[in-house]
ZAZA-755006 format. One line per 3 residues: number of its first residue (from 1); for each residue x negated, z, y negated of N, C-alpha, C, CB. Coordinates in steps of 0.1 Angstrom, whole numbers, plus 2048, in hexadecimal, padded with zeros to 3 digits. Glycine has a CB too. Layout:
BEGIN
NUM> X Z Y X Z Y X Z Y X Z Y  ...
// end
This chain:
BEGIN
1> 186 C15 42B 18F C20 42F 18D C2B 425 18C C24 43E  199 C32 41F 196 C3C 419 198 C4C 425 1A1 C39 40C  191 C55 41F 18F C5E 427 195 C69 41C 180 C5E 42D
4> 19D C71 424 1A9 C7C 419 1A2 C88 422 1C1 C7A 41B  19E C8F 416 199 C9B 41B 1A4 CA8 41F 191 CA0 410  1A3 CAF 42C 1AB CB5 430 1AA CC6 42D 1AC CB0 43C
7> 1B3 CCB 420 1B2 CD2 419 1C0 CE1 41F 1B2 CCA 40B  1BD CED 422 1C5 CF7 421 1CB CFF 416 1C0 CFC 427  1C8 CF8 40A 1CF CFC 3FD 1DE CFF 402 1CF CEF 3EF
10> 1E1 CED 404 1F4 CF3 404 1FB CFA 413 200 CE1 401  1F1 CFF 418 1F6 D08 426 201 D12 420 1E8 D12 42F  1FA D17 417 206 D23 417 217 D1F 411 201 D31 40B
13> 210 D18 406 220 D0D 402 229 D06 411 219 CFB 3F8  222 D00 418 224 CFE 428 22F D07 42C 216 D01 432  223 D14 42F 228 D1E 43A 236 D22 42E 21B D2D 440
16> 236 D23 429 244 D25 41A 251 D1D 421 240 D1C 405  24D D10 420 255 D03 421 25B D04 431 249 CF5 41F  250 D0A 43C 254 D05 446 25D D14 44B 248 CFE 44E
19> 25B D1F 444 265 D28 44A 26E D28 43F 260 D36 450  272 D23 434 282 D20 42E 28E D11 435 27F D1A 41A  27E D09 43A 287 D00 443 28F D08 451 27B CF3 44A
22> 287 D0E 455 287 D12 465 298 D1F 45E 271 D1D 46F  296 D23 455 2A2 D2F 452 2AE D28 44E 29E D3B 446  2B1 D1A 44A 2BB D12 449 2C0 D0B 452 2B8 D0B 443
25> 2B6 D0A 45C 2BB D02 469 2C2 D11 470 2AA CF9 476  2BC D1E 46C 2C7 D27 478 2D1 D2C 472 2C1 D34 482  2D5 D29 464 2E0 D2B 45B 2EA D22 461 2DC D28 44C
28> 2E5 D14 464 2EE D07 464 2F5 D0B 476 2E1 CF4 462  2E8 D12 478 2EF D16 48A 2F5 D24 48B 2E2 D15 498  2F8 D28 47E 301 D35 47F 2F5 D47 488 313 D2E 48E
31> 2E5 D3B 488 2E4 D48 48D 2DD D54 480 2DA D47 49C  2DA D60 484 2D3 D69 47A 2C5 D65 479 2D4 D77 47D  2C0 D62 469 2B5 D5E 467 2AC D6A 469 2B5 D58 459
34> 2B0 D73 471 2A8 D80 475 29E D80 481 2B2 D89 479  2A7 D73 487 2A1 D6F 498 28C D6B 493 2AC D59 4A0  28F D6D 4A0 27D D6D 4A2 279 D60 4A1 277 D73 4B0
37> 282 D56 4A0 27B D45 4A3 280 D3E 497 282 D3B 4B2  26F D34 495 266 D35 4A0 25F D3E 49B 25E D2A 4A5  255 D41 4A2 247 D4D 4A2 240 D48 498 23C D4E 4B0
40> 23A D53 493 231 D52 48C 221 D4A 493 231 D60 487  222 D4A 49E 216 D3C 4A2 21B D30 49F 212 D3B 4B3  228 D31 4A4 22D D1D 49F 22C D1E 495 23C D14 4A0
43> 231 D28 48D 22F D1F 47E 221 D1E 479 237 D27 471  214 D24 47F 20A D26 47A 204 D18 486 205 D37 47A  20A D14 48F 207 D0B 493 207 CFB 488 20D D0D 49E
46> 217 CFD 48A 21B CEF 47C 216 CF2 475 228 CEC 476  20E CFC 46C 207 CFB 45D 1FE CF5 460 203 D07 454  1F6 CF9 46C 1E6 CF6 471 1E9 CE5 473 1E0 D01 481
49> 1F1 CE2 478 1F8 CD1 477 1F9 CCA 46B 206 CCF 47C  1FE CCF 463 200 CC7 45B 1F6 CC2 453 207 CCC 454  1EB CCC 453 1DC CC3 44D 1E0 CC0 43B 1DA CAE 457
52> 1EA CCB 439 1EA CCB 429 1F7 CC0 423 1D9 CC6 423  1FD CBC 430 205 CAD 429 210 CB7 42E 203 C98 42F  21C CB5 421 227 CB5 426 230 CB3 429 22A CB6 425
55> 22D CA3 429 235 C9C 434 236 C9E 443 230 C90 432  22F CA5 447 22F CAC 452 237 CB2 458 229 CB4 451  239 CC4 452 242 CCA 450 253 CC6 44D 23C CD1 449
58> 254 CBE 444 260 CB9 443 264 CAF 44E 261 CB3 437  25E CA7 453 263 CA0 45F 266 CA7 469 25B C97 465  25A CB1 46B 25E CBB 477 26D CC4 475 252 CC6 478
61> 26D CC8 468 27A CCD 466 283 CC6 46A 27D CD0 45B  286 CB5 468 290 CAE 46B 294 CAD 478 28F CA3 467  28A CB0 480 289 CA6 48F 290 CB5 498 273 C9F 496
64> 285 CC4 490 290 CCC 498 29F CCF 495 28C CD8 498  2A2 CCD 486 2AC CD2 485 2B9 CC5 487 2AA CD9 478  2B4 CBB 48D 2BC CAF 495 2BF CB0 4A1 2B7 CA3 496
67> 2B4 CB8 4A7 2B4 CB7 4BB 2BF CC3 4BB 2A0 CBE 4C7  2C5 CBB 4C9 2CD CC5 4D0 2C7 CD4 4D2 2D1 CC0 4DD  2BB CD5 4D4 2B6 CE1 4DB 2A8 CE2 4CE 2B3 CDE 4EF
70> 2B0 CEB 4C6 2A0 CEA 4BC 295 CF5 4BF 2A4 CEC 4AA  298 CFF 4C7 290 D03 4CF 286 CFC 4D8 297 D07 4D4  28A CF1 4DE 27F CEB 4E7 27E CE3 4E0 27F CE6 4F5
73> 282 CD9 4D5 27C CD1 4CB 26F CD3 4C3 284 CD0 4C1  274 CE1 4C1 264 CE9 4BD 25D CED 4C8 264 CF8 4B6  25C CEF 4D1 251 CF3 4D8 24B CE4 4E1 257 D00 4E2
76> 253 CDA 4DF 251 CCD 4E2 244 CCC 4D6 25F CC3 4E2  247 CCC 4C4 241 CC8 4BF 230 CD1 4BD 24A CC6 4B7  237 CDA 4BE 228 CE6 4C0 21C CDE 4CB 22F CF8 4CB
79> 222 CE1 4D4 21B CDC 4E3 215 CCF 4DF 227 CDA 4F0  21C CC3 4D8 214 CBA 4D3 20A CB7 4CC 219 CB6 4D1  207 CC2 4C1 200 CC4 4B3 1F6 CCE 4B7 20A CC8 4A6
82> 1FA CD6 4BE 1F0 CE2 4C1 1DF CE3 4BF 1F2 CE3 4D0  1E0 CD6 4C6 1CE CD4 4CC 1CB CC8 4C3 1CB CCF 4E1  1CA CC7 4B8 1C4 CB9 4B0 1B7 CB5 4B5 1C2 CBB 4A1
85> 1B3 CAC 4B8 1A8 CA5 4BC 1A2 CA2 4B2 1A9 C9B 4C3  1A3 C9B 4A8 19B C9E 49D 19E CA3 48F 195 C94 49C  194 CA0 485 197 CA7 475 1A4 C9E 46E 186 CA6 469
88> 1A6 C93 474 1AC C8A 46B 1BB C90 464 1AD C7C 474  1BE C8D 456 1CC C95 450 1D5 C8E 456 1CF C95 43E  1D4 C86 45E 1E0 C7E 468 1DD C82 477 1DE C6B 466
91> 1DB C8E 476 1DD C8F 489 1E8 C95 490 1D2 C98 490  1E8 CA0 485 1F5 CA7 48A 205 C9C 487 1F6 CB8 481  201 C94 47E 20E C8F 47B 20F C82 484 20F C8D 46A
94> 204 C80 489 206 C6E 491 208 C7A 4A2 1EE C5D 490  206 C84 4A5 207 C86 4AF 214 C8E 4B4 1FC C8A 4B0  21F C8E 4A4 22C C92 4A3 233 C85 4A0 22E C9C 499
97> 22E C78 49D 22F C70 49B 237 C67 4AB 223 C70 494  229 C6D 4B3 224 C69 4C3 233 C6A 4C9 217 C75 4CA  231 C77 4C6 23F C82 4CC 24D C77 4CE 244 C93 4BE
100> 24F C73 4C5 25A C70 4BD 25D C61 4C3 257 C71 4AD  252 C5B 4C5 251 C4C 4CC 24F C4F 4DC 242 C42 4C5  24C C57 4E3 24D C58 4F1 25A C5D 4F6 243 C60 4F5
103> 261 C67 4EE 26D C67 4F7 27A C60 4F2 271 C77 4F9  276 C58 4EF 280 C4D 4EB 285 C47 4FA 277 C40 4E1  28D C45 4FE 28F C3F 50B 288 C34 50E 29B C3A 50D
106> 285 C2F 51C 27E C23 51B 289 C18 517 276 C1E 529  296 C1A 51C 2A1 C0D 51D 2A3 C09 50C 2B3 C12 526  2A1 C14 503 2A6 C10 4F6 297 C0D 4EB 2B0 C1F 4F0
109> 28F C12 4F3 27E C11 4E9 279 C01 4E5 26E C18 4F4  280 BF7 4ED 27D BEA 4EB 288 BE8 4DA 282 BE0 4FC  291 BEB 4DB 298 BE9 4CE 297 BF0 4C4 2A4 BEA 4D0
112> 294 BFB 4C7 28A C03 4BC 27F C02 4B5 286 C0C 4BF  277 BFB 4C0 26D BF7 4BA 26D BE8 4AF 265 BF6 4C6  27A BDF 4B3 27D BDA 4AC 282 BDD 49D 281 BD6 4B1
115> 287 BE3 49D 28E BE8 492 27E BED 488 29A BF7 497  27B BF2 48F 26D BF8 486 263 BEF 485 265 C04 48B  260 BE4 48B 25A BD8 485 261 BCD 47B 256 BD1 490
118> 26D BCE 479 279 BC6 472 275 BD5 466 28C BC3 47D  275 BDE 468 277 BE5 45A 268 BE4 454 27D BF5 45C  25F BE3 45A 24C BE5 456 24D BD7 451 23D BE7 466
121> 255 BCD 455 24F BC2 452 255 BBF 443 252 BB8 45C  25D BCA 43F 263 BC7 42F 259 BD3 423 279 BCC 42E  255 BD9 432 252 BEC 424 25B BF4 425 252 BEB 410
124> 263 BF5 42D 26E BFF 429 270 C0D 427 276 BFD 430  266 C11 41D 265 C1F 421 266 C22 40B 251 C24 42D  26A C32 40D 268 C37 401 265 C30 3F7 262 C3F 401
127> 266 C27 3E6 25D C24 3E0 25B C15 3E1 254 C2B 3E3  25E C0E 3EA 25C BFF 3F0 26A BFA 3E7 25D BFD 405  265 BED 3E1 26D BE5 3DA 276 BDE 3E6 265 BDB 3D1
130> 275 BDC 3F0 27A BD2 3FD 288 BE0 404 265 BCE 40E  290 BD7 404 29C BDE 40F 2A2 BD9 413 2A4 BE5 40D  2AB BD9 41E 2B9 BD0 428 2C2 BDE 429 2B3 BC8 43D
133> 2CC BD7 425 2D9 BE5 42B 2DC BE0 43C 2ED BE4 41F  2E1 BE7 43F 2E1 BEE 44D 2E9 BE3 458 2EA BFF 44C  2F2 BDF 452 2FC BD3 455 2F4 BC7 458 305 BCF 449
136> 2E6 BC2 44F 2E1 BBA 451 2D8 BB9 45D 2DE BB7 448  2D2 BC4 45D 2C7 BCC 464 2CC BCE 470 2C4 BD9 45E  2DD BCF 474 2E4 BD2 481 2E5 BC0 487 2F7 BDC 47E
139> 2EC BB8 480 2EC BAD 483 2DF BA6 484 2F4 BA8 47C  2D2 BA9 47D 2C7 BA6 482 2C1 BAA 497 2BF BAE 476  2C6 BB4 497 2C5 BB9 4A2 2D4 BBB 4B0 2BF BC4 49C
142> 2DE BB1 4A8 2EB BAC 4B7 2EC BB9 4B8 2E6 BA4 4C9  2ED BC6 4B0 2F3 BD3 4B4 2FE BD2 4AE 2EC BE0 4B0  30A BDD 4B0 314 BE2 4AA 316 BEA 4A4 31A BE4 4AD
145> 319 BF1 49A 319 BF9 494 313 C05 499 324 BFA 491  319 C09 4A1 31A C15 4AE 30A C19 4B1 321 C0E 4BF  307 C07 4B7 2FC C06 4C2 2EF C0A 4B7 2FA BF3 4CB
148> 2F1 C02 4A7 2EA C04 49C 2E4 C10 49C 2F1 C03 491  2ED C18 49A 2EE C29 494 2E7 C2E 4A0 300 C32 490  2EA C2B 4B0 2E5 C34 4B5 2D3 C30 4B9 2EF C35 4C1
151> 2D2 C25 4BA 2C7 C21 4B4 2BC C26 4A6 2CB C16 4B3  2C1 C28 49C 2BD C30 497 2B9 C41 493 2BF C2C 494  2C6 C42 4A0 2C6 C50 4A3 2B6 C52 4A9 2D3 C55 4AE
154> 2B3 C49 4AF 2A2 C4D 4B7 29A C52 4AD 298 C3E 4BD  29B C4D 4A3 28F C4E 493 293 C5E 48D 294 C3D 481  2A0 C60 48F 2A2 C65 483 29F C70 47D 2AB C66 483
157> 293 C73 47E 289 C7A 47A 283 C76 474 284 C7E 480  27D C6A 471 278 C64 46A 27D C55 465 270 C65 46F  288 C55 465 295 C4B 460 29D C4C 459 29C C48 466
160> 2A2 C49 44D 2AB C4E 446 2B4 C41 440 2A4 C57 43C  2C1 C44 44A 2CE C3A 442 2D4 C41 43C 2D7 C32 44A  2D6 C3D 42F 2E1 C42 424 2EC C34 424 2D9 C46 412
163> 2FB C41 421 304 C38 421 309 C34 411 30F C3E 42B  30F C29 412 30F C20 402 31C C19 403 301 C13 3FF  322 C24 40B 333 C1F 40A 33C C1C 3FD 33A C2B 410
166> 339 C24 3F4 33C C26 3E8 334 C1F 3DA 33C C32 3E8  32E C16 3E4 31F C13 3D4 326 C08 3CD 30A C09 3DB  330 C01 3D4 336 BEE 3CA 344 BF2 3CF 32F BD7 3D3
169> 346 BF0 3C0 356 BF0 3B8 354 BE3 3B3 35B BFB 3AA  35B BDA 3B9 35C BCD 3B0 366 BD1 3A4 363 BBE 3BA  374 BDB 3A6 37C BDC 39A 372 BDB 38F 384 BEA 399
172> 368 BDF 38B 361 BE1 382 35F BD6 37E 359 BE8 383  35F BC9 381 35F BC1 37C 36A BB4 376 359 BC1 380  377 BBC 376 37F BBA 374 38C BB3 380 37A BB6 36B
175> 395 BAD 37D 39B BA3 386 395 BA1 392 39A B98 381  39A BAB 39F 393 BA9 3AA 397 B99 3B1 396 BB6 3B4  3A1 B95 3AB 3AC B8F 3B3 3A4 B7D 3AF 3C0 B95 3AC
178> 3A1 B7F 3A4 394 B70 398 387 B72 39C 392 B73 383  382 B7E 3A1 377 B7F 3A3 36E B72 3AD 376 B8C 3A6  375 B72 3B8 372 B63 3C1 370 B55 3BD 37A B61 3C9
181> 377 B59 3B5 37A B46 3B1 375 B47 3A3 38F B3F 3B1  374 B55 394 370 B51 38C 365 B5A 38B 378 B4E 383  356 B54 394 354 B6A 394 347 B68 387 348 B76 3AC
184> 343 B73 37E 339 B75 379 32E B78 37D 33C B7C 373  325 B74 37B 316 B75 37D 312 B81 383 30F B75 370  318 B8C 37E 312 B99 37B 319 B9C 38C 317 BA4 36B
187> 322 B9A 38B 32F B9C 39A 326 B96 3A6 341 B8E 398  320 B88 3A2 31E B81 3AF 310 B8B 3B5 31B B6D 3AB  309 B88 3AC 2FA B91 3AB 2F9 B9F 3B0 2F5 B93 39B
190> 305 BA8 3B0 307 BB2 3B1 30B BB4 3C2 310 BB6 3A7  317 BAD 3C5 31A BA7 3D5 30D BA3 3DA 325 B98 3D6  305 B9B 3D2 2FD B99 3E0 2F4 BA3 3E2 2F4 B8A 3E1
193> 2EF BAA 3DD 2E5 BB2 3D9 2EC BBE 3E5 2E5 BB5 3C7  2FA BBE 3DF 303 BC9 3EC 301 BC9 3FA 312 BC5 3EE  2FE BBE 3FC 2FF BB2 409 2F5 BB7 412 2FA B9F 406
196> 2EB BAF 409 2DF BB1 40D 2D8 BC2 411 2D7 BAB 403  2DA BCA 404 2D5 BD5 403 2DC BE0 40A 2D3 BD6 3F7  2E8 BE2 407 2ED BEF 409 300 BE8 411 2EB BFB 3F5
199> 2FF BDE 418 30A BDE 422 30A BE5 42E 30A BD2 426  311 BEE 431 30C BF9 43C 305 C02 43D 306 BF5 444  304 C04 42F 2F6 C10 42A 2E8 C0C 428 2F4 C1C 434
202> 2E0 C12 427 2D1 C0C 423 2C9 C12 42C 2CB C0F 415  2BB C0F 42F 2B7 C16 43C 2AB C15 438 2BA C12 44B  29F C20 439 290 C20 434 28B C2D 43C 28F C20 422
205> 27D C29 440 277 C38 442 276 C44 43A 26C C36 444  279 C50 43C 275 C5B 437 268 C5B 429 271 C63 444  25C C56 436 24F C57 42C 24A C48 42E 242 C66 430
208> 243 C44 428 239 C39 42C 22E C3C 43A 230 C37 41D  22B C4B 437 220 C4C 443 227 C49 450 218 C5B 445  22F C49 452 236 C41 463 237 C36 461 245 C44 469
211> 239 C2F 458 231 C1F 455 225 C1D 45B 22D C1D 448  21B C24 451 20C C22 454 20F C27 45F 200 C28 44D  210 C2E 467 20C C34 476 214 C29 47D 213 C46 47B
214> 21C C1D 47B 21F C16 487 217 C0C 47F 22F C13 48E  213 C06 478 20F BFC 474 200 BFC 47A 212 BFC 466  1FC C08 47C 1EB C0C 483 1EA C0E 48D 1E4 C18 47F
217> 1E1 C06 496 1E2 C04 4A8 1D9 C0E 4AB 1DB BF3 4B0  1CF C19 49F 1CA C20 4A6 1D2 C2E 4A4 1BC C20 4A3  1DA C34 49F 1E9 C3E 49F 1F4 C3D 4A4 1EE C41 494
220> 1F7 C30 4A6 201 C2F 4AF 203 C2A 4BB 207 C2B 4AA  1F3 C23 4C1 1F8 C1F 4D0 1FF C13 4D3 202 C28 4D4  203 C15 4DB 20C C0F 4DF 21D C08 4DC 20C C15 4E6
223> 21F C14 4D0 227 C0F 4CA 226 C0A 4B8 22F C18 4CE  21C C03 4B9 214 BFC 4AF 221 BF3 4AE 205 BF5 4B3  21F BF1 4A0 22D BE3 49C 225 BD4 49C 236 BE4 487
226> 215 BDA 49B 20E BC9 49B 203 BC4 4A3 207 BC6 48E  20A BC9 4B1 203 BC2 4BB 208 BBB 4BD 1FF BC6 4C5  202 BB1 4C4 203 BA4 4C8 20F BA3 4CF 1F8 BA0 4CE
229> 213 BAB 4DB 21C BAE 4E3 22B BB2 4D7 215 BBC 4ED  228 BBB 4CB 237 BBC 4C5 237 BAB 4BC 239 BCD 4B7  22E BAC 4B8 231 BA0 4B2 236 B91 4BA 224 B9D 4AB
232> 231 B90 4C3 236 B86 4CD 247 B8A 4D0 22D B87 4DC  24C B98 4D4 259 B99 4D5 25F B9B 4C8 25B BA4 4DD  257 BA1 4BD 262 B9A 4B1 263 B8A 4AD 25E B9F 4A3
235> 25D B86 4AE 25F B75 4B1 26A B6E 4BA 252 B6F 4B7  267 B72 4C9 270 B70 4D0 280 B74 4CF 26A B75 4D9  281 B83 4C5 28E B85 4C1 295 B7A 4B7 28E B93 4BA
238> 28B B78 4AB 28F B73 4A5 297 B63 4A5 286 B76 4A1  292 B5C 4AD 28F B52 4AE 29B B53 4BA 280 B4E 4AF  2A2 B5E 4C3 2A9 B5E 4C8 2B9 B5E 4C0 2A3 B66 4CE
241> 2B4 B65 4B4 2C2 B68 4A9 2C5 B5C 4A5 2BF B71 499  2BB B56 4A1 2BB B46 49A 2C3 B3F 4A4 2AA B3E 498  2BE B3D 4B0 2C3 B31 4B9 2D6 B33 4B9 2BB B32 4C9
244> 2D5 B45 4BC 2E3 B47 4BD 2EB B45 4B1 2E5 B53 4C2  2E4 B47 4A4 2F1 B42 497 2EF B36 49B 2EE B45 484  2E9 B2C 49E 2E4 B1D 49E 2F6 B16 4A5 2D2 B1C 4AC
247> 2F7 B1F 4B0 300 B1C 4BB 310 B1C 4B1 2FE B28 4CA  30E B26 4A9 31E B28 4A4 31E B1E 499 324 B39 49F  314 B13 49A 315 B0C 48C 31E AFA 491 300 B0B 483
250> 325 AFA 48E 32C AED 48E 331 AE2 483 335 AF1 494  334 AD8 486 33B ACB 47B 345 AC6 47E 334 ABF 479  34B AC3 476 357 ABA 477 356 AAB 475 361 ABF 46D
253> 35C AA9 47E 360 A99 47E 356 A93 489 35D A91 46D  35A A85 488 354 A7C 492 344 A7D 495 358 A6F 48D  340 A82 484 331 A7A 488 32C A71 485 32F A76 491
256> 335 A67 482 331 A5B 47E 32D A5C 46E 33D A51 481  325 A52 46D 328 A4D 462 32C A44 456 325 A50 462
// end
């Protein structure tokens, strides 16, 4: 185990970072960046959280400036981080981390949690050679488009789908109309790559540390991706998908032979 020493160098860079975030979010809500919120304890709270990482602060920025009510988003996140239990540079962030996985509904957290063991199980974060575009990733999981997105609405703080509507121009490779029947190498390679990667957009974590924090049964609890219990229900999904393409597969003819 490596042990990261927990340093207050980059606090003030922090405290910088986290009141230009907090004056964009009340620009975007039309109000005067004159207002009192938040206080100068929250923000001196979230610096004292962050433990020097700034991955911290930027998630927190996301998560308030997503909630309906970023007023109690912050004082939700405060109240969580407040009291660190120990020195570790992951406390404040696994316990914003926490935040984020408990008020997930119970009815939707079973599919969520799938999604995030289907995405851990490739790397899908910042930097990782491994990806699935979103299309594949929805039909992995019998969602709809809709059901997809709102599903990932739970994360989205620490989720990030970009769209890739615009990424493949077959024109570019000439004769759309020959391309099927005479296609080039470069064409076919390119489609699948489309397919796979960026159909429906592409979808990866923010940072890697919400990786490591579900991937670790001692930061995440309960909602660990590799207990025994997710791993048994990602199996059971799987193997559920299978049987059902299994069903739409048919032959022609007698049979005989």
């Amino acid at each position: 185990m490596v042990l990261l020493p927990v340093s207050d160098d980059a606090n003030p860079d922090i405290e910088l970072y986290l009141r230009s975030g907090f004056k964009n979010i009340l620009r975007r809500r039309n109000i005067p960046v004159t207002s009192q919120w938040p206080s100068d304890n929250d923000i001196q709270t979230l610096v004292k959280a962050s433990m020097g990482l700034f991955v911290y602060p930027a998630t927190v920025l996301r998560d308030v400036d997503q909630a309906v009510s970023s007023t109690e988003a912050l004082r939700a996140v405060c109240t969580a981080t407040s009291n660190p239990t120990n020195s570790s540079p992951f406390t404040g962030l696994d316990a914003f981390y926490m935040l984020i996985m408990r008020r997930i509904p119970p009815e939707k957290l079973p599919t969520v949690l799938l999604l995030c063991i289907m995405l851990c199980s490739i790397g899908s974060y910042p930097g990782s050679r491994y990806t699935c575009g979103v299309m594949r990733w929805s039909n992995l999981l019998r969602l709809s488009k809709i059901d997809f997105q709102a599903t990932c609405n739970q994360l989205s703080a620490v989720l990030h789908v970009q769209d890739h509507s615009d990424s493949f121009d077959p024109s570019r490779f000439g004769d759309t109309d020959r391309l099927f029947w005479h296609a080039a190498p470069a064409f076919v390679e390119e489609l699948r790559v489309h397919v796979r990667v960026r159909l429906g957009g592409s979808i990866h974590f923010y940072h890697k540390s919400f990786y490591d924090f579900l991937m670790d049964p001692t930061r995440s609890g309960p909602f660990c991706v590799t207990s025994s219990h997710m791993y048994n229900a990602y199996f059971k999904h799987c193997l559920e998908v299978t049987l059902k393409y299994e069903e739409s597969y048919g032959f022609q003819g007698s049979g005989e032979l």
